[in-house]
C-alpha distance (Angstrom), angle and dihedral (degrees) to the residues before:
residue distance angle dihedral
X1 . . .
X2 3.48 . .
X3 3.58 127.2 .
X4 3.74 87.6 -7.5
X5 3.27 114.5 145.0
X6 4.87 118.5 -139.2
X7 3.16 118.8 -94.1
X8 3.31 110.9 -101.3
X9 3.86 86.3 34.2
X10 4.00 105.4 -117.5
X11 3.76 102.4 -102.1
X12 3.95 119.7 -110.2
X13 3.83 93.4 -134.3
X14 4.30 84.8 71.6
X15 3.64 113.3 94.4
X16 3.84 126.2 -105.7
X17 3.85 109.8 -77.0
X18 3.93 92.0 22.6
X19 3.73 106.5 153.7
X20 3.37 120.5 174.5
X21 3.68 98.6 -144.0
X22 4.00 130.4 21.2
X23 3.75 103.1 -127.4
X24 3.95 83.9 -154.7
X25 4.08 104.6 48.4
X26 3.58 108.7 123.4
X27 3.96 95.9 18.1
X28 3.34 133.8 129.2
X29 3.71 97.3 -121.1
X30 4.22 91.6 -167.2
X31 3.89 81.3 74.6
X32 3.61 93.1 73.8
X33 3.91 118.3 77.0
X34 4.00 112.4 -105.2
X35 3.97 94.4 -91.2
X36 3.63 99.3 53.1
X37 4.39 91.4 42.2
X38 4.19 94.5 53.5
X39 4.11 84.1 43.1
X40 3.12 90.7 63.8
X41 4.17 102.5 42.0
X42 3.86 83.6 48.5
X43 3.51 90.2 56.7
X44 3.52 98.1 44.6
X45 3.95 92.1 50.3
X46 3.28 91.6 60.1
X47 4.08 96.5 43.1
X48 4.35 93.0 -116.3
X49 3.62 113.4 151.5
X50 3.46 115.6 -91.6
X51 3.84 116.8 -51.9
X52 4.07 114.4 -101.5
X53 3.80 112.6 176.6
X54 3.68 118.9 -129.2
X55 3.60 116.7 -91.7
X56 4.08 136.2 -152.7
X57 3.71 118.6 -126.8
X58 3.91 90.8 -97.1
X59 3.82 91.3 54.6
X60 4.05 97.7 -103.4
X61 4.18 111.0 133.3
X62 3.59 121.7 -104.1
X63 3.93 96.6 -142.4
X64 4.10 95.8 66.6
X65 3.26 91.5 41.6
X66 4.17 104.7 52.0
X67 4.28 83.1 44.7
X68 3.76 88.1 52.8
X69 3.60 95.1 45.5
X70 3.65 95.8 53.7
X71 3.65 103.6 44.0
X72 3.76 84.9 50.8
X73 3.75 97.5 51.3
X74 3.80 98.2 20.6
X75 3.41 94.5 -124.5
X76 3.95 140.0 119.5
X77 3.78 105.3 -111.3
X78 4.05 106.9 -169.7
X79 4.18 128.1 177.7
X80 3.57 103.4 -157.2
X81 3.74 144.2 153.3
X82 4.13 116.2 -88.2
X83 4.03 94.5 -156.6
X84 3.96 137.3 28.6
X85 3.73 89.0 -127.6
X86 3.71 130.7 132.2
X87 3.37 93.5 -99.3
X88 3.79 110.4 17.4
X89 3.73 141.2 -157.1
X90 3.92 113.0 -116.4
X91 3.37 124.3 -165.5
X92 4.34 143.9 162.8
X93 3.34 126.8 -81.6
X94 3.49 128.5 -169.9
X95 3.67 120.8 179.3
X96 4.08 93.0 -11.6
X97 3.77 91.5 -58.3
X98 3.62 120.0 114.7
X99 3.98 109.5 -119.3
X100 3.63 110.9 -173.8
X101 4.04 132.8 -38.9
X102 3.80 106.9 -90.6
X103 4.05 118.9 -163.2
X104 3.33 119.5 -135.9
X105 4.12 137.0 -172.7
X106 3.88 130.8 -161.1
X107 3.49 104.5 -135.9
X108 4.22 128.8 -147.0
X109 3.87 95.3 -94.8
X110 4.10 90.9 44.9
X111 3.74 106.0 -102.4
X112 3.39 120.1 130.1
X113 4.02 126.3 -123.8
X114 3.07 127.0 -153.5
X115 3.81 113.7 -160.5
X116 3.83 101.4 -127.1
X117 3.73 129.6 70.1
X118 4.00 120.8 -111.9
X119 3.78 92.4 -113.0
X120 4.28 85.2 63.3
X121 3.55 94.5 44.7
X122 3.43 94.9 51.4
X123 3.68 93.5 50.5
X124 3.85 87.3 50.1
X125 4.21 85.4 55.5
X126 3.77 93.3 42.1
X127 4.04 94.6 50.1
X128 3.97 93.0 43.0
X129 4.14 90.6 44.5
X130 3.63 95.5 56.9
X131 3.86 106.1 37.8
């Protein structure tokens, strides 16, 4: 689904964050680990549409995997934007070194994609944390 836009397309006259549904309204929030629960309060705080963690290409969470990844290595592992532009360049990080460019897509519901699968990205991490 990438890049695609809902159908009906949400219309521009709603105001940033509008969602039409809250994919957590009536949940018990205490089932979610730590991470994922203050996510969401922080977005609601600030009035954000509802918080949808970031997602690999194969579907497996981002969050989990970063946390993983630097307890097992020791290292800070970061997926950020290169540029202030208005439509910037992301790319890995691992230790404050750049790694490799890593495209990324916001998709329909909010989540971000990023355009490799967690397997890759944790290769990237392991090769750059033990150079």
């Amino acid at each position: 689904m990438t890049g695609e836009e809902p159908d009906p397309p949400v219309p521009a006259s709603r105001p940033p964050g509008y969602d039409e549904e809250d994919p957590y309204d009536g949940v018990d929030l205490s089932s979610y680990p730590d991470w994922w629960r203050e996510a969401i309060e922080r977005f609601r705080e600030h009035g954000m549409r509802p918080y949808r963690p970031p997602r690999f290409a194969d579907g497996e969470l981002v969050p989990p995997t970063v946390t993983d990844l630097e307890a097992e290595f020791g290292v800070s592992v970061e997926l950020r934007s290169t540029d202030a532009g208005p439509h910037p360049e992301w790319a890995l990080w691992v230790d404050g070194e750049r790694v490799e460019r890593i495209d990324r897509s916001r998709e329909a519901d909010g989540h971000t994609a990023y355009e490799l699968d967690r397997e890759a990205f944790e290769a990237l991490v392991r090769e750059a944390a033990t150079d």
